[in-house]
C-alpha positions as CSV (number, residue, x, y, z in Angstrom):
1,X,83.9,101.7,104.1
2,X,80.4,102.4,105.0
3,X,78.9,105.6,103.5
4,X,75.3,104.6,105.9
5,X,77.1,103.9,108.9
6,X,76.9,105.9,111.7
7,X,80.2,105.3,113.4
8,X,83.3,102.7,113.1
9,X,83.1,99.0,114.2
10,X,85.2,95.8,114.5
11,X,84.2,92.7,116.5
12,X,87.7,92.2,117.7
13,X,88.3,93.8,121.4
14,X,92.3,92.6,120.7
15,X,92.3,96.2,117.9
16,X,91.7,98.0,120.6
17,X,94.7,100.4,122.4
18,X,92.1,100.9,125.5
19,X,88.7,100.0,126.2
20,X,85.6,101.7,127.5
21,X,83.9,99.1,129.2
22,X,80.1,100.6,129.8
23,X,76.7,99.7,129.3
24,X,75.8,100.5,125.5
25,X,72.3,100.1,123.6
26,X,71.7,98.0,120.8
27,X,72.6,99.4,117.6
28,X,70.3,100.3,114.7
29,X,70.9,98.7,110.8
30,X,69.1,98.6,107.7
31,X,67.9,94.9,109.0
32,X,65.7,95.9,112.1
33,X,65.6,92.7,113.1
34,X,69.3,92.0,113.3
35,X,70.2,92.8,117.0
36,X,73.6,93.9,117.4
37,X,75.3,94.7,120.6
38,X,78.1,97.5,121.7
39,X,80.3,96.2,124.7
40,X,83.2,98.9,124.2
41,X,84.8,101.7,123.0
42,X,87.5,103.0,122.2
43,X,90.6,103.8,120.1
44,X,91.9,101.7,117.1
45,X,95.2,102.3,115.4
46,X,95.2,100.8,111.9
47,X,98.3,100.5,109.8
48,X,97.9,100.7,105.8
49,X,99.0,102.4,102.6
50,X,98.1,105.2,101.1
51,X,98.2,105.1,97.4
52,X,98.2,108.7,95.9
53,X,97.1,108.2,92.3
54,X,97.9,112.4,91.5
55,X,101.3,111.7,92.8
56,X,101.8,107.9,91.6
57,X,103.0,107.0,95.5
58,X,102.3,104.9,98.1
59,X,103.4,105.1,101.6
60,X,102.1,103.4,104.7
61,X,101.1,104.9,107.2
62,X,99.5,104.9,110.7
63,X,96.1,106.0,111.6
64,X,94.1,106.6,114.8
65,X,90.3,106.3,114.4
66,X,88.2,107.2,117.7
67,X,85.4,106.1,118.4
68,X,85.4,102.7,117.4
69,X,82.9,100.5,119.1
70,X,83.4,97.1,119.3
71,X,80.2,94.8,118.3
72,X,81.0,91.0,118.9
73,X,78.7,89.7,116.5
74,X,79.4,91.3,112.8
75,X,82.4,89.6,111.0
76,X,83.9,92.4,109.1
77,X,85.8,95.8,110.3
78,X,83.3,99.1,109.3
79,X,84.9,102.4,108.7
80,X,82.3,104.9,108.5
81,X,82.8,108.0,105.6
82,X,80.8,110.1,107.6
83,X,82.5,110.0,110.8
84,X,85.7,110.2,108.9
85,X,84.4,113.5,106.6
86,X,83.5,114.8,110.0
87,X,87.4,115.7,110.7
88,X,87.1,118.6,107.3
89,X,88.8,115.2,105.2
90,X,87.8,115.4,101.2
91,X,86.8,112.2,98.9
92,X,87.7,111.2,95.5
93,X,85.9,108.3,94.5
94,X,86.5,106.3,90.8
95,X,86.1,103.0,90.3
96,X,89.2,101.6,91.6
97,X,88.5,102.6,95.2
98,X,88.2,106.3,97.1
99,X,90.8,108.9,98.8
100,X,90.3,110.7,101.4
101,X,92.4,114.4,101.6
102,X,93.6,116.6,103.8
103,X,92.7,120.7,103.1
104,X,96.1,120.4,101.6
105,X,94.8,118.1,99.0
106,X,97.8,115.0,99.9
107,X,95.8,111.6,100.3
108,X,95.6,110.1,103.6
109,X,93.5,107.2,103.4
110,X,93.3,104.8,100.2
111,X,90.0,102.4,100.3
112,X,90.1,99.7,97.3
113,X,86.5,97.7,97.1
114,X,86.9,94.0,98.6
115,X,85.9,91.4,96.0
């Protein structure tokens, strides 16, 4: 999870469902002289679990993110909190990680900090 990032990213075209294939600009970071490249777009389904820490559950569960461009040269997935606050979601962030809610208040998305 990126709270500075603009959109969602991967540099694996096999994520994608569909692809986009179109002419894209680079794309801006906080190192300016870091070029990076979009060569698609397009919709990723991501499986995981979502821990509910008010409940004390955890389900898995699958997720659709849109748009998720696909930039060949960074070596990590991005998931942008923006984009994903964007569809009215919540967050509840504490040390162990953040959730993201619904208007009903039931987690939908658990994010634990990589080491």
């Amino acid at each position: 999870m990126d709270s500075g990032a603009s959109a969602h990213f991967t540099s694996f075209e096999s994520d994608f469902v569909d692809m986009i294939l179109d002419n894209y600009s680079q794309v801006e970071t906080a190192n300016l002289k870091a070029l990076l490249f979009i060569v698609t777009s397009s919709t990723v389904l991501i499986k995981h679990e979502i821990f509910d820490s008010a409940k004390g559950t955890t389900k898995v569960a699958m997720s659709k993110l849109w748009p998720v461009y696909c930039v060949p040269s960074i070596q990590m997935y991005l998931l942008s909190t923006k984009q994903i606050l964007q569809f009215g979601l919540r967050v509840e962030d504490n040390k162990s990680g953040s959730t993201f809610c619904n208007k009903s208040g039931n987690a939908i998305l658990t994010v634990t900090p990589s080491l």
